[in-house]
C-alpha positions in Angstrom: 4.8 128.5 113.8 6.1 128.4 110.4 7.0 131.0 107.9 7.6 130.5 104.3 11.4 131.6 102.7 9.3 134.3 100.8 7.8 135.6 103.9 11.6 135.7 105.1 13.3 137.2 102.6 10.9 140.3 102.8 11.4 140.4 106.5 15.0 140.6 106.3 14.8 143.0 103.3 12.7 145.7 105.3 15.3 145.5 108.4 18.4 145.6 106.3 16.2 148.9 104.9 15.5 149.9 108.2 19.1 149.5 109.1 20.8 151.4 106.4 18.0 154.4 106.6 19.4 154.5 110.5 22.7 154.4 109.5 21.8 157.5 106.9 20.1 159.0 109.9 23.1 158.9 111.8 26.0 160.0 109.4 23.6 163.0 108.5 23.4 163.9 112.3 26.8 163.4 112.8 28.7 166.5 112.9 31.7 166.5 110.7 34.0 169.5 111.0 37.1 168.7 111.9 38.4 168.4 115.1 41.0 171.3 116.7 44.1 170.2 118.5 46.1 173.0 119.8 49.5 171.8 121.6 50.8 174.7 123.6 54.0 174.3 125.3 55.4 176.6 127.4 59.1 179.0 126.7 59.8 176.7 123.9 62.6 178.3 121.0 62.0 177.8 117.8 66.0 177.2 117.9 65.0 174.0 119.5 63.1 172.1 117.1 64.1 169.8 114.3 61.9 171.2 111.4 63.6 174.5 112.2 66.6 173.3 111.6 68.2 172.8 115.3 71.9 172.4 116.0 71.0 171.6 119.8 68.5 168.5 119.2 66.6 166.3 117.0 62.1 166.4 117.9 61.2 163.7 114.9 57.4 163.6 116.5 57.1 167.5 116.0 58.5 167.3 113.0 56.1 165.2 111.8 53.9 168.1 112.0 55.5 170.4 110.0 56.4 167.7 107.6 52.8 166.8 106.8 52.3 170.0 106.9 53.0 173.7 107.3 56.0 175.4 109.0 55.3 179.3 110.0 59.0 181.3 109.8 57.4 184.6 111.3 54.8 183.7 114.1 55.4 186.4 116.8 53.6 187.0 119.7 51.9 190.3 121.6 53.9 189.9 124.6 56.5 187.6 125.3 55.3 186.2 128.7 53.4 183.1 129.9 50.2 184.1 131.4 49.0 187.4 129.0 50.3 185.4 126.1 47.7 182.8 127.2 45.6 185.5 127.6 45.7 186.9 124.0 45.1 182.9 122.5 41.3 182.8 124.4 40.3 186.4 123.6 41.8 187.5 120.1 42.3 190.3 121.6 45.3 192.6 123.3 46.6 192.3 127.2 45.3 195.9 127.2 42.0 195.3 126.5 41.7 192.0 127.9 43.3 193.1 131.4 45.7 190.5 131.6 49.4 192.4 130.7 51.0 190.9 133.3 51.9 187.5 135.1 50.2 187.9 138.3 47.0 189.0 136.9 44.1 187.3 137.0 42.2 186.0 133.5 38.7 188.2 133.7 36.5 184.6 132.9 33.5 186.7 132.1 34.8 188.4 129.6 33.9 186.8 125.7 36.4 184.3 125.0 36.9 181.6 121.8 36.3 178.4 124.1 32.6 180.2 125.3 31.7 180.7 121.2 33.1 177.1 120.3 30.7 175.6 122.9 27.7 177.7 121.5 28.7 176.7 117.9 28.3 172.8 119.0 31.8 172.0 120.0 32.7 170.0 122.6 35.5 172.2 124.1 38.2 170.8 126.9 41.8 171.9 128.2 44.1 170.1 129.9 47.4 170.7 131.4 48.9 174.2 132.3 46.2 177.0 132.4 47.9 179.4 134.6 45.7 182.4 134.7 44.5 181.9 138.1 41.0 181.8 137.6 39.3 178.8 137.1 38.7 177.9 133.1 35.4 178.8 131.8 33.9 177.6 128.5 35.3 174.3 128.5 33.2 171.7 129.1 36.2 169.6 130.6 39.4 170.8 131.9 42.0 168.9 133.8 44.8 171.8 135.0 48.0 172.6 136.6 47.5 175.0 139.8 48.9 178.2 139.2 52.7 177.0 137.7 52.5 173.3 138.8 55.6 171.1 139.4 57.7 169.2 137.1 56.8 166.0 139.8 53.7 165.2 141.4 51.6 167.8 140.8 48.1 168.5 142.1 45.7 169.9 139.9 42.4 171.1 139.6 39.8 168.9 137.5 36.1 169.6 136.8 35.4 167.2 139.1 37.4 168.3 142.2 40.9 168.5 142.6 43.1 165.2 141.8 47.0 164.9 143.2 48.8 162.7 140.3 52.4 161.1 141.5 54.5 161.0 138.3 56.1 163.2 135.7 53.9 166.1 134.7 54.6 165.7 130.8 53.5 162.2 130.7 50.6 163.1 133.7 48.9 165.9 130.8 49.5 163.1 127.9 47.9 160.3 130.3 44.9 162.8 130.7 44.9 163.9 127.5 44.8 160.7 125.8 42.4 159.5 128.4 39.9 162.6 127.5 40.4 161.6 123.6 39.5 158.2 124.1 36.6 158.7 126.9 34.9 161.6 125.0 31.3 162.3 126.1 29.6 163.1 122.7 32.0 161.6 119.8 29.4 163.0 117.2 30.2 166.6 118.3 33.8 168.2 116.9 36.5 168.6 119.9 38.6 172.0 120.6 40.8 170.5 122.8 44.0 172.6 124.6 46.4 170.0 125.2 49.2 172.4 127.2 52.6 171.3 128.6 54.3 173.0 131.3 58.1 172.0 129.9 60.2 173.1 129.0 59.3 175.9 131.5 62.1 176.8 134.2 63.6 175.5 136.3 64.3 173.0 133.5 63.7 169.5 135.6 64.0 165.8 133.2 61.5 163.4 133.2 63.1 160.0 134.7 63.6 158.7 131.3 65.2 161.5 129.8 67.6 162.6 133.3 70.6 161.3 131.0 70.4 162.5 127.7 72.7 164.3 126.2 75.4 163.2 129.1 78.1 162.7 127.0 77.6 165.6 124.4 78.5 169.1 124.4 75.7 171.0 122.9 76.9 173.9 120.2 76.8 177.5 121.5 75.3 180.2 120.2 77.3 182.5 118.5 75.9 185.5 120.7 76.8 183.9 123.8 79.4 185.8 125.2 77.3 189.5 124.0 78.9 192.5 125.5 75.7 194.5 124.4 77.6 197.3 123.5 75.9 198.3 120.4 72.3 198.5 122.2 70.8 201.0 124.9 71.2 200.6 128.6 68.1 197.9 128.7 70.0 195.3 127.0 72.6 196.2 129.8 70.6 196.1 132.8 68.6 193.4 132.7 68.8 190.4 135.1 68.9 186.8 132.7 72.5 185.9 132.1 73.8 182.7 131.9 76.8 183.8 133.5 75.5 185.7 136.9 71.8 185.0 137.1 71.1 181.4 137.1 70.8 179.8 140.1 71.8 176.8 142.5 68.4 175.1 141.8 68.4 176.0 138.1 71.6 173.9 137.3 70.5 171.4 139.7 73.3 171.7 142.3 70.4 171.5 144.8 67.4 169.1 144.1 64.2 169.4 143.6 61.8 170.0 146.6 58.6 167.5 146.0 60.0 164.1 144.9 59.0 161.2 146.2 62.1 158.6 147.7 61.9 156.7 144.7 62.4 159.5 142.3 65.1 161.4 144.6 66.7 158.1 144.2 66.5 158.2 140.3 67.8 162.4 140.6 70.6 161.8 142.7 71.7 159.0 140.5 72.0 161.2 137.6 73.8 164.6 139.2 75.4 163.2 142.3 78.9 162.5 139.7 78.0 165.4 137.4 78.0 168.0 140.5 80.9 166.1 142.0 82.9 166.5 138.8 81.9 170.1 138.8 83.3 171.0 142.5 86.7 169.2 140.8 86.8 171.5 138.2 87.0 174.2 139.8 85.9 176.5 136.6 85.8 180.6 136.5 85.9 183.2 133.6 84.2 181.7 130.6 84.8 177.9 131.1 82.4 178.6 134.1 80.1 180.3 131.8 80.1 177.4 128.9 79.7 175.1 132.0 76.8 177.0 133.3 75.5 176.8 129.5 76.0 173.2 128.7 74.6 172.2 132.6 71.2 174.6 131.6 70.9 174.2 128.2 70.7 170.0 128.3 68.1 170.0 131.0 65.9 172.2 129.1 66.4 169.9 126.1 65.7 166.5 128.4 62.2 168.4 128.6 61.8 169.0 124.8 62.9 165.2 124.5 60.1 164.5 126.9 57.2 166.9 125.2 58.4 165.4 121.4 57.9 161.6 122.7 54.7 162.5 124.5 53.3 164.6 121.6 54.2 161.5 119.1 52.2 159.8 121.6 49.1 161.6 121.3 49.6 161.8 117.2 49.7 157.7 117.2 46.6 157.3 118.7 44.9 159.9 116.3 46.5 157.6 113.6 45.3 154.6 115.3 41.8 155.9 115.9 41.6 157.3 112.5 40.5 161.3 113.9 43.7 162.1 112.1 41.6 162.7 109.2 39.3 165.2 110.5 41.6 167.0 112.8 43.8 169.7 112.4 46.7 169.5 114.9 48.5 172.6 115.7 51.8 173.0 118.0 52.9 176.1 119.3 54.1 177.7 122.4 53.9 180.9 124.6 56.7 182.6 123.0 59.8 182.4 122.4 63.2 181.7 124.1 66.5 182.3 124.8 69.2 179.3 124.5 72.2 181.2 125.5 71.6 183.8 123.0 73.0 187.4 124.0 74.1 185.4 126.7 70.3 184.6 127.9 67.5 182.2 129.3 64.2 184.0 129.2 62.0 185.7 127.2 60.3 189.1 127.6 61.9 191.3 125.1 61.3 192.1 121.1 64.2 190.5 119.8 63.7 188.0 117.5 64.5 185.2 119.5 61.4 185.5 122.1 59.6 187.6 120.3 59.2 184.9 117.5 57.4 181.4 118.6 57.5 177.9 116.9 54.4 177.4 114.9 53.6 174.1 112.7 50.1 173.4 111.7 48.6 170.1 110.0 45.1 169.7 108.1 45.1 166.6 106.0 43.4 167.5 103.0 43.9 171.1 103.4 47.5 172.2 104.0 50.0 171.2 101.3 52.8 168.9 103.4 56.2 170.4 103.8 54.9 173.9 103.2 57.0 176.6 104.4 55.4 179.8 105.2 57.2 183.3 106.0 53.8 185.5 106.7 53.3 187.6 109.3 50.8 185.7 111.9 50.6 186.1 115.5 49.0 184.5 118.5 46.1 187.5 118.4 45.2 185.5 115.0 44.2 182.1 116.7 40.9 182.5 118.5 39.5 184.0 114.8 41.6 181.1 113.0 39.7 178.8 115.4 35.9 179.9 115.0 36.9 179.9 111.0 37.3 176.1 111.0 34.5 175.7 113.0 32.0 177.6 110.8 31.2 180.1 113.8 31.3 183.9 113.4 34.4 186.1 114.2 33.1 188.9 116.5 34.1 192.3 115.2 35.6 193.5 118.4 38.5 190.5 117.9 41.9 191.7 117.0 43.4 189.4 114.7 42.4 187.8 111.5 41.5 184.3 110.5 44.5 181.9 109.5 42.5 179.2 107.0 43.1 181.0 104.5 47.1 181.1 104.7 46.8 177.4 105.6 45.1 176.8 102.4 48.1 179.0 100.1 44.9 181.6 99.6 46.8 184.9 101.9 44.5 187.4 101.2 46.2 190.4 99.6 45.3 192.9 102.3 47.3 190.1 104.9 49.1 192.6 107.5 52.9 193.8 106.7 54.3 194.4 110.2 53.2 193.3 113.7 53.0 195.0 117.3 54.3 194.8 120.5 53.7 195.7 123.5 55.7 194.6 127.0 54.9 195.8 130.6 56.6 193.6 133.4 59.1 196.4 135.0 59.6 196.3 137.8 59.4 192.4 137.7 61.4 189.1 137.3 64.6 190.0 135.2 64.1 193.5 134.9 63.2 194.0 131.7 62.2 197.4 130.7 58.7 198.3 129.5 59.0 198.4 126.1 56.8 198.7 122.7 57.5 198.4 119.3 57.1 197.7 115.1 58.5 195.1 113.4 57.8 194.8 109.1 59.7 192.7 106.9 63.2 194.3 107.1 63.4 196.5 110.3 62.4 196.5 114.2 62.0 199.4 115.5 62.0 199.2 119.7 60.6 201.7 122.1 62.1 201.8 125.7 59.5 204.4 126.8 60.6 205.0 130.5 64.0 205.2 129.9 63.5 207.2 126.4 65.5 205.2 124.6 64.6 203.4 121.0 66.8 200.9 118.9 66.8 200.1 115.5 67.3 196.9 113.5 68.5 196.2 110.0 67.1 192.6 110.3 68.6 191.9 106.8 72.1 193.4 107.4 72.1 192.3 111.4 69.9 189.5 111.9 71.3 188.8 115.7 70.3 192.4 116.5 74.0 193.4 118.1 74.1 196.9 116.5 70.9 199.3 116.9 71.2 202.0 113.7 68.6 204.5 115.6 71.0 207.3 115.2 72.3 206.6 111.9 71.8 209.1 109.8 71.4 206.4 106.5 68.3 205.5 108.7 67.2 208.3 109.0 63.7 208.1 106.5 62.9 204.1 107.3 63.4 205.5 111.3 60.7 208.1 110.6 58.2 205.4 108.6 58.5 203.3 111.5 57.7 205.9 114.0 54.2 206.8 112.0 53.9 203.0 111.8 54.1 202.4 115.7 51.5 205.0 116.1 49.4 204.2 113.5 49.4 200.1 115.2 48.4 202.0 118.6 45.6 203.2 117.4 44.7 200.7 115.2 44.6 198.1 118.7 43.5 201.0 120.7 46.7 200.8 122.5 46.2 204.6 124.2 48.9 204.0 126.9 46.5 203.8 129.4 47.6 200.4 131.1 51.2 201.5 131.5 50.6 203.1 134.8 47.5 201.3 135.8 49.1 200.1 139.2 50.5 203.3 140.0 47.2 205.2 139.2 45.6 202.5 141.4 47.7 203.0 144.3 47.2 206.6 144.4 43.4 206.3 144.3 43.8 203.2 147.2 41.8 205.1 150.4 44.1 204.4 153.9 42.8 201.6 155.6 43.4 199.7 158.8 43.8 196.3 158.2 44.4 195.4 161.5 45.8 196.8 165.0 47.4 193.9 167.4 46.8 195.0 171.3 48.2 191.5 172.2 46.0 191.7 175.3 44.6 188.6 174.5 47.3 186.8 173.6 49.1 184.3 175.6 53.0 185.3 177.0 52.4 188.7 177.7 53.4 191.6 179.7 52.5 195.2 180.5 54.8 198.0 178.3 54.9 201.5 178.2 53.1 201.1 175.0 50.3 198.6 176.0 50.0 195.0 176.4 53.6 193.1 174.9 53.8 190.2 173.2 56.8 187.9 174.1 58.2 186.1 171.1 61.0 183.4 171.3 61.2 183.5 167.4 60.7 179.9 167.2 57.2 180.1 166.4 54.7 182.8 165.1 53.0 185.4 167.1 49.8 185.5 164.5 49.1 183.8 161.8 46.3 185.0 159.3 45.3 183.0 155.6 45.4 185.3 152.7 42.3 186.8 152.1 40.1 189.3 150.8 41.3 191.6 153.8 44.9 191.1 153.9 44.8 191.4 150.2 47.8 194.2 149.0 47.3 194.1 145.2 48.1 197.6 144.1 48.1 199.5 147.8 50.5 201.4 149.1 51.9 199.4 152.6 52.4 200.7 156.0 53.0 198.3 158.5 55.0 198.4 161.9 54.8 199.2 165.7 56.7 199.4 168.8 59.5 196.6 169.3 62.1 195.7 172.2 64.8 193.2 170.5 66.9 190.8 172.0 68.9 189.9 169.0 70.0 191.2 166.1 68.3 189.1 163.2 64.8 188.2 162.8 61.1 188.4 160.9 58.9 191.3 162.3 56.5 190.3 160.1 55.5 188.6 156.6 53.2 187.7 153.9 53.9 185.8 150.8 56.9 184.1 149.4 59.3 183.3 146.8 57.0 184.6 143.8 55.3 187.6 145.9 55.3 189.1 149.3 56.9 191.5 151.4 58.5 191.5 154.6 59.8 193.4 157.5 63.2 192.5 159.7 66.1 193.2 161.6 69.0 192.2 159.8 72.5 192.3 161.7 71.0 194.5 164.1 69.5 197.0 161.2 65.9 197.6 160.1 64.9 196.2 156.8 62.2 196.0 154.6 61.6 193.5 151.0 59.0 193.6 148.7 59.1 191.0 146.1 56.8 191.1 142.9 57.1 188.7 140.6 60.4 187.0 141.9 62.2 190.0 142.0 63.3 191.4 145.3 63.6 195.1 146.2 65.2 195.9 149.6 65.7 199.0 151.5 67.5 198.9 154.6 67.2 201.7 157.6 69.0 202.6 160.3 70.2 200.5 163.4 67.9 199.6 166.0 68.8 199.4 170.3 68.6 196.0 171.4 66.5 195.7 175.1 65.0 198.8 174.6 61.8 200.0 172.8 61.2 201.5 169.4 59.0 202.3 167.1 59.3 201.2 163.7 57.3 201.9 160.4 58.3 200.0 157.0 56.3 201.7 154.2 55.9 201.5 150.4 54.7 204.8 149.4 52.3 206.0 146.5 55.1 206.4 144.6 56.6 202.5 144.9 59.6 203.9 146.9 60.4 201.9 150.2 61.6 203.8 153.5 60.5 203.8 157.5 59.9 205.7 160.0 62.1 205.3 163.5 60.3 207.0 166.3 58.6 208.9 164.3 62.0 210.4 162.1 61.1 209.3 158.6 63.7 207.6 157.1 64.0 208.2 152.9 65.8 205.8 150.8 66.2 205.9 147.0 65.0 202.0 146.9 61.8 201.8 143.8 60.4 198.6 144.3 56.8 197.5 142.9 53.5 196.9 143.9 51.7 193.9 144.3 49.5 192.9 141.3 47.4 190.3 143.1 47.1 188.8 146.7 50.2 186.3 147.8 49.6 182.5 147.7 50.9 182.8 151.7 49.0 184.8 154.8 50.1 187.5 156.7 52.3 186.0 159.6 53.6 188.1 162.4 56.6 187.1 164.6 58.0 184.6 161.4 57.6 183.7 158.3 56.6 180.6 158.1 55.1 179.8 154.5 57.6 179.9 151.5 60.0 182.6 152.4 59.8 185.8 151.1 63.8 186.4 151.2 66.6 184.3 151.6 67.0 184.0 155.6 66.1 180.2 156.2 63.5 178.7 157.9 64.6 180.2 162.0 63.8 183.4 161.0 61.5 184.6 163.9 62.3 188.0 166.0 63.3 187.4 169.7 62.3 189.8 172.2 58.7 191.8 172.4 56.8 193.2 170.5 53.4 196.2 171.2 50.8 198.0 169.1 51.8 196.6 165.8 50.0 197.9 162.6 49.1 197.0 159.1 48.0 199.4 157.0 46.7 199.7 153.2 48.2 203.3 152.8 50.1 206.0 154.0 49.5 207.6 157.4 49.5 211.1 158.3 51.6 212.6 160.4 48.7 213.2 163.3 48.0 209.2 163.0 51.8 209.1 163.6 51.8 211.2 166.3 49.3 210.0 168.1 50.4 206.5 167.8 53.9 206.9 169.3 52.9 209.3 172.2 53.6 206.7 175.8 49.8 204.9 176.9 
């Protein structure tokens, strides 16, 4: 068949029609507001990044952030520590009315949070990376995460697809995913929200394979704060447990290796720090050159993992470029808080001074931001979930805490923009021992509240910008001291701050009802023999007597403890019994022929020890945490006080309750032959405190 060339052009002219009302079709469907990066590292200073003018190292891929756009001066945070800090960026709202004030809690996933109301504004939401909240993510339509912590090597992690172990370098692992989610996206026409979240440069400080040498032969500037005597600040300041010079450990400056390498990259470690720690037992160093040692050995591994989050950030910024979403996407890097490079002598965060209180914040929105703005308003990690739903069009619930950033990214601050920020910490006892504090900060002055000690400080930020000398009690102070007290109260009940978390474990341990978790007869157990006190148990301490998975039962988040029974000894050292580990636990032990009990709660250890026990003969023992958090025992029935406060668990311990050993990731330092040698009858574990009939009753010969 034949057409005519009139018959063809008209053909041709109604599908190129055809075509371009398609095309219209398509563009109009196409959703285009812009895309939301957020890159959240973890414990990264502000002192540590180019655009804010580092003497310790150069980040030219961050910097290209701030460059092209906007560099924040005063982002702070609501509580400088990881997980309520990541808390605070999915709710908009304060630990204390999020429940999550403390690491060890777990995220409440029901509760409203920005990913949810992304996702029902059309976005297509995803994280990927380090989550650590403990419960699984919820709102994201993808997410790709670290379990709990996660490993600088290797690490497994949970997908929404089931659980995936990677062998690698975790900063390059999350970019590989990331970059892999970007390019892979289900529904391009929708806008992303995508968390892309590293776990450097996180403790304990561990360099990629690429970076393991940096900085080798360089010695990094100290701060001028390093060697702090903390004289002009209240006992906190002194009795914390962070110093460079007494705190860090073996595995921090890498004198021991890491745990979880494969031979091929224990090969590459040892490479690096076999000469380094060989030129360190030569030295022979003590006094302060062992200090600037311990700083320069601490402070370049935690830069190798900056170098390795700035190349893989620049990584994920190419492909943007390349793909052209650069356009459309407003790329934000951040981290958790801030952190301590030596300063006052530190590593760590936690408190309200300026150097962890205040977090790195660089924001870029092509089109929108001027490039190589600098900004010095008041914003603070409560202000992202709002900042987020503002881009996206969505609504800001009214029950959110902070306030919308757009319009300080756009140079429009509104006028009524907030003129000092809050506070609030909680982790006492915990890791470091930093005291509960809250606190105000405006322009000029800090004002700091040690509550349980009753202690405050005061800071003339203008006159004594690295906070050495508190002014509380001078008397030249005396009116901006009094504003700042009316301020701190008026932010408490402005965030509905009532004090009423502060003692939430406490108050929960008092209300916890005594409960028998479980009573061991041993009757059915293999190795046994008859006792005045029942069937026995006969334990070589080479293996555990009972071994139970942590579960919903043997769960001892906020409970008082009682646990013991009658034992006959045959040596002086070993594990009566244990749950938990390194992070979180308790456990019970003879010790050089003494009674001893540990409670650890989040990695710090509380010990008590009792009196000395007969070897081949039988006693009864009790190991108890009381209401009150105090440890002490009970010997054949004579309680046994000590003035030991430890802490109660927040949540259940990664490890089960073993008897006999520990055998999981040990909860103190006694190695891995641990176990008790000798027998052991009627052994007890108890959420609570027993009354003296249970007692008596319990000890009286079967």
């Amino acid at each position: 068949m034949r057409f005519s060339n009139r018959f063809l052009t008209i053909v041709l002219l109604a599908l190129a029609a055809l075509t371009s009302q398609t095309k219209t079709t398509q563009a109009q469907e196409k959703d285009n507001r812009p895309n939301i990066l957020f890159i959240f590292s973890d414990d990264h200073a502000y002192q540590a990044i180019g655009a804010y003018d580092s003497k310790v190292n150069k980040t030219p891929n961050l910097d290209r952030i701030a460059n092209e756009g906007m560099r924040f001066d005063r982002a702070f945070v609501t509580n400088s520590i990881c997980g309520p800090s990541r808390a605070v960026v999915l709710t908009g709202k304060y630990g204390h009315l999020n429940g999550f004030v403390r690491n060890g809690n777990t995220f409440n996933g029901n509760q409203q949070t920005v990913s949810k109301l992304l996702q029902s504004a059309g976005y297509e939401t995803a994280v990927i990376g380090k989550w650590h909240l403990k419960s699984t993510p919820v709102g994201f339509d993808y997410y790709h995460v670290l379990i709990g912590q996660g490993p600088y090597y290797n690490p497994p992690m949970k997908t929404t697809n089931g659980p995936i172990n990677h062998v690698g370098y975790t900063t390059e692992i999350i970019t590989d995913e990331t970059l892999k989610y970007l390019k892979e996206r289900q529904d391009s026409d929708k806008p992303f929200f995508l968390m892309y979240q590293h776990k450097a440069p996180h403790r304990n400080w561990q360099p990629g394979p690429n970076e393991i040498n940096n900085y080798n032969n360089e010695t990094i500037p100290e701060p001028i704060t390093l060697f702090d005597d903390y004289k002009g600040r209240t006992s906190a300041a002194k009795n914390q447990a962070m110093t460079v010079k007494e705190h860090l450990t073996k595995y921090d400056l890498k004198l021991d290796p890491p745990r979880n390498l494969t031979p091929e990259q224990l090969k590459v470690w040892n490479a690096a720090y076999e000469k380094k720690n060989a030129e360190f037992e030569k030295l022979k160093l003590e006094g302060d050159d062992l200090i600037r040692w311990k700083y320069q050995r601490y402070v370049k591994d935690y830069l190798r993992c900056i170098d390795s989050v700035d190349k893989n950030v620049g990584r994920v910024l190419d492909y943007l470029e390349e793909s052209g979403l650069d356009e459309n996407t407003i790329v934000i890097y951040t981290s958790d808080q801030g952190w301590y490079l030596g300063d006052h002598g530190w590593y760590d965060k936690r408190w309200m001074y300026e150097e962890s209180f205040r977090t790195p914040l660089m924001v870029r929105w092509p089109g929108k931001i001027k490039p190589g703005t600098v900004n010095t308003d008041m914003v603070m990690n409560l202000d992202f979930a709002q900042t987020f739903l503002d881009i996206a069009g969505a609504k800001q619930p009214e029950d959110m805490q902070g306030a919308s950033m757009k319009p300080v990214f756009e140079g429009k601050t509104p006028e009524d923009w907030r003129k000092s920020v809050y506070y609030h910490y909680y982790e006492f006892p915990g890791a470091h021992s930093v005291a509960k504090h809250n606190g105000v900060r405006t322009e000029r002055y800090k004002l700091i509240n040690f509550y349980e000690n009753k202690e405050w400080e005061l800071f003339d930020l203008k006159e004594d910008p690295n906070e050495l000398n508190s002014v509380y009690d001078d008397p030249n102070y005396a009116k901006i001291k009094a504003e700042l007290e009316i301020e701190l109260e008026r932010l408490q009940e402005y965030y509905k701050d009532d004090g009423s978390v502060v003692n939430f474990g406490a108050e929960r341990a008092k209300q916890q009802p005594k409960q028998l978790v479980r009573r061991f007869r041993f009757g059915d157990f293999d190795n046994t023999e008859r006792s005045p006190h029942g069937a026995a148990v006969i334990t070589d301490g080479k293996q555990h007597i009972f071994l139970n998975p942590s579960t919903n039962k043997f769960n001892p988040a906020y409970k008082p403890i009682t646990l013991g029974g009658f034992i006959h000894p045959t040596a002086d050292d070993g594990v009566i019994a244990a749950q938990g580990g390194e992070a979180m636990g308790y456990t019970m032990r003879l010790k050089d022929g003494r009674i001893q009990f540990s409670v650890r709660a989040h990695g710090q250890l509380f010990t008590a020890v009792g009196p000395a026990i007969k070897l081949n003969a039988w006693t009864h023992v009790l190991a108890v945490l009381d209401r009150n958090a105090k440890l002490g025992f009970y010997v054949d029935g004579k309680r046994i006080k000590t003035d030991v406060k430890a802490a109660f668990l927040p949540s259940a311990p990664a490890d089960g309750f073993t008897l006999g050993l520990d055998g999981g990731s040990l909860v103190d330092d006694y190695g891995a032959a641990n176990g008790l040698q000798g027998k052991m009858a009627d052994f007890r574990l108890y959420w609570g405190v027993l009354e003296p009939a249970d007692l008596e009753s319990w000890i009286q010969p079967k």
